[in-house]
Structure formats: structure tokens, C-alpha cells
C-alpha positions in Angstrom: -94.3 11.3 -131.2 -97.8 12.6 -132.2 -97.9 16.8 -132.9 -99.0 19.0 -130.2 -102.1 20.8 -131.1 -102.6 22.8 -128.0 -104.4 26.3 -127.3 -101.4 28.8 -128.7 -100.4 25.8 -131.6 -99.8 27.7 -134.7 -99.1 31.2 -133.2 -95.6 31.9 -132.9 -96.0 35.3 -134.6 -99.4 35.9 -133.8 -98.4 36.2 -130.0 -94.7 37.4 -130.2 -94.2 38.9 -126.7 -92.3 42.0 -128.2 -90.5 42.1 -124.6 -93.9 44.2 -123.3 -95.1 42.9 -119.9 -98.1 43.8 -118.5 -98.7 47.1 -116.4 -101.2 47.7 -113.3 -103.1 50.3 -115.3 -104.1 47.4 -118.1 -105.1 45.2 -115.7 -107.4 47.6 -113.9 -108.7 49.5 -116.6 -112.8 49.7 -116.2 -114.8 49.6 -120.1 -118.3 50.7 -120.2 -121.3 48.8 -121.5 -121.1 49.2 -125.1 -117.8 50.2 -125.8 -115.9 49.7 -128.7 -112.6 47.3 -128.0 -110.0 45.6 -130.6 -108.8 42.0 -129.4 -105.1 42.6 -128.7 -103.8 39.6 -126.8 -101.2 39.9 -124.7 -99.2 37.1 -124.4 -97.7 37.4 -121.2 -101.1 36.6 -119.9 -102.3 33.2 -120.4 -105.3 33.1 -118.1 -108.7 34.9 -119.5 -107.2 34.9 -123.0 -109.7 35.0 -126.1 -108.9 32.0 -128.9 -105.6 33.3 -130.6 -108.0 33.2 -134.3 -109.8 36.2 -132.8 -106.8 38.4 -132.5 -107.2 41.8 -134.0 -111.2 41.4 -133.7 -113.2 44.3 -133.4 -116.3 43.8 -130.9 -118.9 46.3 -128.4 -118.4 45.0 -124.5 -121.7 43.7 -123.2 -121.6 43.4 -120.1 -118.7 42.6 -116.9 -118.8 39.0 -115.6 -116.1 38.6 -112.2 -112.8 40.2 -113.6 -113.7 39.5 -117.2 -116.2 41.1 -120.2 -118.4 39.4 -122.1 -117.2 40.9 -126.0 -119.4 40.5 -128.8 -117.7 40.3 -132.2 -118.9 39.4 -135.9 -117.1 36.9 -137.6 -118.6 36.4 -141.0 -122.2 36.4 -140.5 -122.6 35.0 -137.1 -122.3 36.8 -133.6 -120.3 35.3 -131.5 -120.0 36.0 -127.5 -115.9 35.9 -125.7 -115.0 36.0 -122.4 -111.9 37.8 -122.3 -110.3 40.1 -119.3 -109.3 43.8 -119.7 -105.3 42.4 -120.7 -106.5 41.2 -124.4 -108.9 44.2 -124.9 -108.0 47.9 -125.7 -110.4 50.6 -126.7 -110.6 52.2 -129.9 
């Protein structure tokens, strides 16, 4: 049988539920343009979640798109642009 090498391969301790489920006030929290947010996936919440190699990235919101953010992060020397909704981001 041929290895899976889906989406959340590789991540068994990188997305370790900890038992935390997610609460209204993550879901609806509002982040201004330009804030400063940490990618802190949450892994109760498949849907809008960032690649799991960005976890723990630190990036400035650009703008809202639908129910999501547009978050830019620097990873090495290029600027790179996620979509990721207010679940996998938390302000510093």
C-alpha cells in the first residue's frame, strides 16, 4: 500500500489537540489591518487552516477576505501571502 502524504502527514505533534476545542469568542474575534498575529493552528478546525510548516509564524494581517485574513509572513527572504481564518491566528 503506497504512504499517505496528505495535508496534516508528518504532524502528529505539531497539531496535538491538547483536549482544547474551539470557543465562540475565537471564532469571532475581529484583527485590524496591520496587526501583529502568531500562526497557532488549532487542530480542531480543519477548514481555513494555514499549511502545518507555517505553525508558530509570525506575520502583520493585510487585509479581511469573506471570514478569513490575508497574513503576510517572512519565511527566509521571501514574503509570502496565507489565507487563514481568525481560529489559527492569535495576536501578540
Amino acid at each position: 500500500m503506497r504512504r499517505s502524504k496528505g495535508f496534516r502527514s508528518k504532524t502528529r505533534k505539531k497539531l496535538k489537540s491538547e483536549g482544547k476545542r474551539i470557543t465562540i469568542t475565537e471564532k469571532l474575534h475581529e484583527y485590524a489591518v496591520s496587526e501583529k498575529v502568531v500562526l497557532k493552528l488549532n487542530p480542531a478546525v480543519q477548514k481555513g487552516m494555514p499549511h502545518p510548516r507555517y505553525q508558530g509564524h509570525v506575520g502583520n494581517i493585510l487585509c479581511r477576505r469573506g471570514n478569513s485574513y490575508l497574513v503576510e509572513i517572512t519565511d527566509g527572504k521571501k514574503k509570502k501571502t496565507l489565507i487563514a481564518r481568525p481560529e489559527h491566528i492569535r495576536a501578540i
